[in-house]
TIKE-99761 format. One record per residue: residue in one letter; x, y, z of N, C-alpha, C, O in turn; residue number from 1. Coordinates in steps of 0.2 Angstrom, whole numbers, plus 5000, padded with zeros to 4 digits. Layout:
REM residues N
REC, res, npx, npy, npz, capx, capy, capz, cpx, cpy, cpz, opx, opy, opz, n
REC, A, X, Y, Z, X, Y, Z, X, Y, Z, X, Y, Z, NUM
...
END
This chain:
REM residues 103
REC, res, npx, npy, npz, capx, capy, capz, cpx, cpy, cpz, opx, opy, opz, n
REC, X, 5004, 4994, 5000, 5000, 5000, 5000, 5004, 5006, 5000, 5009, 5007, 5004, 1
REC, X, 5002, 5011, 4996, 5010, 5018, 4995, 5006, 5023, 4998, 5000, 5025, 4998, 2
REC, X, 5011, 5024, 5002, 5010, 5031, 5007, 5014, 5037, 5002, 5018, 5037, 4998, 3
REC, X, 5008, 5042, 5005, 5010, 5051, 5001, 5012, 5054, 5008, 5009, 5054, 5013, 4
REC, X, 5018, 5058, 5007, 5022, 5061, 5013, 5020, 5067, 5010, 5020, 5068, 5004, 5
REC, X, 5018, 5072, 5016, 5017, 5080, 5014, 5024, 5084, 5019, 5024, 5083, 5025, 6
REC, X, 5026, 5086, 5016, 5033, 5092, 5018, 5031, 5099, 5016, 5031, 5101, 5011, 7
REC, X, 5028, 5103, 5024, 5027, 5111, 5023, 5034, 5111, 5025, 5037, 5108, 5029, 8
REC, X, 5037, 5118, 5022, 5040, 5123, 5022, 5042, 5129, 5021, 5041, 5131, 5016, 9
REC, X, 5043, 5131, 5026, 5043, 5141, 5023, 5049, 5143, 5025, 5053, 5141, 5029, 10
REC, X, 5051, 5148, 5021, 5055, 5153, 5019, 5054, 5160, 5018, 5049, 5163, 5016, 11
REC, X, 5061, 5163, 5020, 5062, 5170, 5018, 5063, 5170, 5011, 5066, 5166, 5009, 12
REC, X, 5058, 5176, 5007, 5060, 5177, 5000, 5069, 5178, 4997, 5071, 5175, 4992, 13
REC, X, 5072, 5181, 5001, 5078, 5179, 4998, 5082, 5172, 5001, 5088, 5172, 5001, 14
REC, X, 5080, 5168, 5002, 5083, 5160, 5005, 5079, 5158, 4999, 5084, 5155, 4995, 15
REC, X, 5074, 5157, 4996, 5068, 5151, 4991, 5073, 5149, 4987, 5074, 5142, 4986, 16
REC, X, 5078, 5152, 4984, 5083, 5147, 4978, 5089, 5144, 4982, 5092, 5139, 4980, 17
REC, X, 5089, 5146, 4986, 5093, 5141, 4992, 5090, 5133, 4994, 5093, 5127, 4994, 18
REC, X, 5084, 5135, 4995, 5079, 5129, 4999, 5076, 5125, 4993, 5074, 5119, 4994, 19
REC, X, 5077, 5128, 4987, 5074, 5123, 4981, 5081, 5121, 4976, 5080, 5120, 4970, 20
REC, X, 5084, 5122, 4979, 5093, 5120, 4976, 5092, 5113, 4981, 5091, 5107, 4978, 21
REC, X, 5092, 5113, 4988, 5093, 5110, 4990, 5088, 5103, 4992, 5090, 5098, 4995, 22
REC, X, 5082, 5105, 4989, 5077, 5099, 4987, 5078, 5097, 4982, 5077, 5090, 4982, 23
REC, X, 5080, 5099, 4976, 5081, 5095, 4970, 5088, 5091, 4972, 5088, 5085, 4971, 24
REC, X, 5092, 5093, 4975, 5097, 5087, 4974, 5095, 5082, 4983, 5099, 5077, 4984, 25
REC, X, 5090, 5084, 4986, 5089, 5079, 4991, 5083, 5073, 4987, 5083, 5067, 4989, 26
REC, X, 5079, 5077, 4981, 5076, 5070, 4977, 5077, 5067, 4972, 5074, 5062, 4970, 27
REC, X, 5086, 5071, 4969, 5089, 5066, 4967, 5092, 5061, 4969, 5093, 5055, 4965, 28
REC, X, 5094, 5062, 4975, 5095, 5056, 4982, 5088, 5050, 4983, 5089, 5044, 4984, 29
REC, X, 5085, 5054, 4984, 5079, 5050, 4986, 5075, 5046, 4979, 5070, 5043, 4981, 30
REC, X, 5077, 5046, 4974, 5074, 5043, 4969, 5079, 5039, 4968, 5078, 5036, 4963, 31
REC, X, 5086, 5036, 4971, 5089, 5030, 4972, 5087, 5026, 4978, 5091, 5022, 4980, 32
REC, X, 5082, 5027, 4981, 5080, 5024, 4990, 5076, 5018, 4986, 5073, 5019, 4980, 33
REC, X, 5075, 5011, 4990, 5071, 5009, 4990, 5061, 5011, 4990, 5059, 5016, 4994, 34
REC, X, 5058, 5008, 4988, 5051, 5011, 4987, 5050, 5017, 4985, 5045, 5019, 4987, 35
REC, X, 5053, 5021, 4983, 5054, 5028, 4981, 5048, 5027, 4975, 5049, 5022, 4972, 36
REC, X, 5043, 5031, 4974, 5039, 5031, 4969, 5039, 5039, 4965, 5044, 5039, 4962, 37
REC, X, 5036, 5043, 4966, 5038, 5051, 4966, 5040, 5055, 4969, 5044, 5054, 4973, 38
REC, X, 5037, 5061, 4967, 5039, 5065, 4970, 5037, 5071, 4968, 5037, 5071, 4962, 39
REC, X, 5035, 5078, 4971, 5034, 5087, 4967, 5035, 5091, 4971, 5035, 5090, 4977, 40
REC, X, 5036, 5096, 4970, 5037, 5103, 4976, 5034, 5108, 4972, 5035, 5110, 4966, 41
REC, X, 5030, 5109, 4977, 5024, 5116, 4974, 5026, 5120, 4979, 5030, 5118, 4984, 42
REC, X, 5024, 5128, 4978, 5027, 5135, 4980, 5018, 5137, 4980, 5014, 5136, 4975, 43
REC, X, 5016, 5139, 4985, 5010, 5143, 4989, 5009, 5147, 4985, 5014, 5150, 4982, 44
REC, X, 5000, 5149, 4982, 5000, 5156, 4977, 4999, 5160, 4981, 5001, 5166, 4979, 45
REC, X, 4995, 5157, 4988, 4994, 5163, 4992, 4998, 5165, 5001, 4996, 5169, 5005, 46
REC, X, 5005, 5161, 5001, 5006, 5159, 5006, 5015, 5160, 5004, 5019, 5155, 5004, 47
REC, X, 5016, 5167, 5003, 5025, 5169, 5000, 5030, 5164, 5005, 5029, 5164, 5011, 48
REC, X, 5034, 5161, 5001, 5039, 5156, 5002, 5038, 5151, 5006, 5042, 5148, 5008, 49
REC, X, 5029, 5150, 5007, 5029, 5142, 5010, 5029, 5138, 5002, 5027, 5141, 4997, 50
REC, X, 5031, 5132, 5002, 5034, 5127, 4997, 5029, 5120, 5001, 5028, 5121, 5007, 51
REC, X, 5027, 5115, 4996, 5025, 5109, 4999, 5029, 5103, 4994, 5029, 5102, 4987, 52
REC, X, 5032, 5100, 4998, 5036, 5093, 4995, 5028, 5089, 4998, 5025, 5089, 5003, 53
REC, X, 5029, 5085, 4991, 5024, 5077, 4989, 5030, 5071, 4987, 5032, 5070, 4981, 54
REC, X, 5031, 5066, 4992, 5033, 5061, 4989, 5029, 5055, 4990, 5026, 5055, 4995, 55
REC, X, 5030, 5050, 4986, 5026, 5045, 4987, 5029, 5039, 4987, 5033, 5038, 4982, 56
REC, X, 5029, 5034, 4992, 5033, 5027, 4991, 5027, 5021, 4992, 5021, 5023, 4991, 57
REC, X, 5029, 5016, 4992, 5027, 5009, 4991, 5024, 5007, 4999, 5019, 5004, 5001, 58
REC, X, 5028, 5008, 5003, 5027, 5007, 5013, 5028, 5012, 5015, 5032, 5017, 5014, 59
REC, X, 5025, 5012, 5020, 5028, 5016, 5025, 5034, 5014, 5030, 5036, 5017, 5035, 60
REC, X, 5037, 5009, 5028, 5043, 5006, 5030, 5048, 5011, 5026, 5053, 5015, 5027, 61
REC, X, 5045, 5010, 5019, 5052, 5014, 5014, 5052, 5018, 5015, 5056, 5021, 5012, 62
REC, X, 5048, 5022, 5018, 5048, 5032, 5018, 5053, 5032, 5027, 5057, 5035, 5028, 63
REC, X, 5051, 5028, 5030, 5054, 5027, 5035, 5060, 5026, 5034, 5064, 5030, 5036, 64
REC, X, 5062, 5021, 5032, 5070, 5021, 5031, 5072, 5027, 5028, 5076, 5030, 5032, 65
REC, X, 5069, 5030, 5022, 5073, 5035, 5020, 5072, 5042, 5027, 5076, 5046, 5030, 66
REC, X, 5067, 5041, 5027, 5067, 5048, 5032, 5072, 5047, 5039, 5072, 5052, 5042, 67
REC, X, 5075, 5042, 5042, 5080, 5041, 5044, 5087, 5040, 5042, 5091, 5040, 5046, 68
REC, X, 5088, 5040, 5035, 5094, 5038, 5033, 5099, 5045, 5033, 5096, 5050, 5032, 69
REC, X, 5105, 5045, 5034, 5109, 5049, 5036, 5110, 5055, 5033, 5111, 5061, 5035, 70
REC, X, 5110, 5051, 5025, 5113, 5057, 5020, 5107, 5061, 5019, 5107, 5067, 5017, 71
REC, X, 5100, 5058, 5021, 5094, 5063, 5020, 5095, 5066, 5028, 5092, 5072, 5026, 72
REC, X, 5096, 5066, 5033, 5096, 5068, 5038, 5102, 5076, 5038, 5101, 5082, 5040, 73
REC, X, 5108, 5074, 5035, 5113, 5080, 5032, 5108, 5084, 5028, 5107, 5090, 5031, 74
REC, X, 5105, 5084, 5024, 5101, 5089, 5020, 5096, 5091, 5023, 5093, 5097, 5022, 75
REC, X, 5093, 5087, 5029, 5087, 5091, 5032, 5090, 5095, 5037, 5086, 5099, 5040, 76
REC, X, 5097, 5094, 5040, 5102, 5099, 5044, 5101, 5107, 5041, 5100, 5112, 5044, 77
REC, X, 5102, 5107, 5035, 5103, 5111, 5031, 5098, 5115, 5029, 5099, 5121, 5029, 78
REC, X, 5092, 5112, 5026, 5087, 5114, 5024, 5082, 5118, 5032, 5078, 5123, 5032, 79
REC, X, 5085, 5115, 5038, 5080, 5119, 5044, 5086, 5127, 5045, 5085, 5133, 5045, 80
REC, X, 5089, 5124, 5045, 5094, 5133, 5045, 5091, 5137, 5041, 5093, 5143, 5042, 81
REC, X, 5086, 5136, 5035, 5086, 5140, 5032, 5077, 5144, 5031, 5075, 5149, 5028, 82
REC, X, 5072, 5138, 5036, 5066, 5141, 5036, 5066, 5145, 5043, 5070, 5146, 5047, 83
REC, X, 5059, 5148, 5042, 5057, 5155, 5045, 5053, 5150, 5051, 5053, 5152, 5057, 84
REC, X, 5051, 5147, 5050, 5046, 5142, 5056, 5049, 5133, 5056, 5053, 5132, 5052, 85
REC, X, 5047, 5131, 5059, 5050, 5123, 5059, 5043, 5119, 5053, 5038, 5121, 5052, 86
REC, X, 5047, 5115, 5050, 5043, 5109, 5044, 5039, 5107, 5048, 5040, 5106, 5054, 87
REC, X, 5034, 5106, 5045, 5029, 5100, 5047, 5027, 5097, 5042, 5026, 5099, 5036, 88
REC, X, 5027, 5088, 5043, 5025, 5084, 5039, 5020, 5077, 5042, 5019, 5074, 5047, 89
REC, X, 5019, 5076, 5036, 5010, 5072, 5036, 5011, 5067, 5031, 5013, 5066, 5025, 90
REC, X, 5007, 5062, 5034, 5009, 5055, 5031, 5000, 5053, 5029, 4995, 5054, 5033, 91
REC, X, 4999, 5051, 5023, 4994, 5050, 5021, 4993, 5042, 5018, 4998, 5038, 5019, 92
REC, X, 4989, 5040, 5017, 4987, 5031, 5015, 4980, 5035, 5013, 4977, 5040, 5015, 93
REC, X, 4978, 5030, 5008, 4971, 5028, 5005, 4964, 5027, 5011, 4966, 5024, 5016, 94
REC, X, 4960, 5029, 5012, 4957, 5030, 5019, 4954, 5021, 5019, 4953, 5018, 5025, 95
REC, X, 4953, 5018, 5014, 4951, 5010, 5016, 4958, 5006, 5017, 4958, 5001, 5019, 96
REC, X, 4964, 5008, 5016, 4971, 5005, 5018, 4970, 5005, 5025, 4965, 5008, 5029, 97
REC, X, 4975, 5000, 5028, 4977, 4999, 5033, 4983, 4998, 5034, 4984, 4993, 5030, 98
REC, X, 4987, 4999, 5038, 4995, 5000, 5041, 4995, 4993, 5042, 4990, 4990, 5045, 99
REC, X, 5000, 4990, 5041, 5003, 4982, 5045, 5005, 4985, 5053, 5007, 4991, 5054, 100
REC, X, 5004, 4980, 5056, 5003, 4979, 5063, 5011, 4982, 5064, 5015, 4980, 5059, 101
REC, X, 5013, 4985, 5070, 5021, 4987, 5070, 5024, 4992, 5067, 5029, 4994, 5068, 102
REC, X, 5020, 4994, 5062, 5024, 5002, 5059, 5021, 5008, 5061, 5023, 5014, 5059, 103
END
């Protein structure tokens, strides 16, 4: 069953090319991860330098490794230096899905 991960983020207008320099090469990384399915980064029409990452994997196991694993852990060092407020992120499934016991 594939989980869609939502990533808010917000920025100062002069950081946005900084924060989106550094998404593209964190989902170049991330589309070598196991279960890796997509991916997109949309920018607020009404909400100046908030940005929302869409990835979507296979489990919620694979989003979990990745969202653990180091070299994404360095990039998200990186990327919080650079917002105006702290990310918040939202994990979604299909509403008739169900999670295996233990994740």
């Amino acid at each position: 069953m594939a989980v869609k991960i939502l990533m808010e983020r917000t920025v100062a207008a002069d950081k946005q090319d900084q924060l989106l320099e550094l998404l593209k090469e964190l989902r170049a990384r991330a589309v070598l991860q196991p279960g890796y399915i997509s991916g997109e980064t949309l920018t607020s029409v009404d909400k100046p330098g908030m940005h929302l990452v869409i990835s979507t994997w296979h489990s919620l196991r694979d989003w979990k490794a990745w969202e653990n694993h180091p070299q994404r852990l360095e990039f998200l060092n990186k990327i919080e230096r650079l917002l105006t407020e702290p990310s918040k992120t939202s994990i979604f499934i299909e509403p008739w899905a169900s999670l295996p016991e233990g994740i």
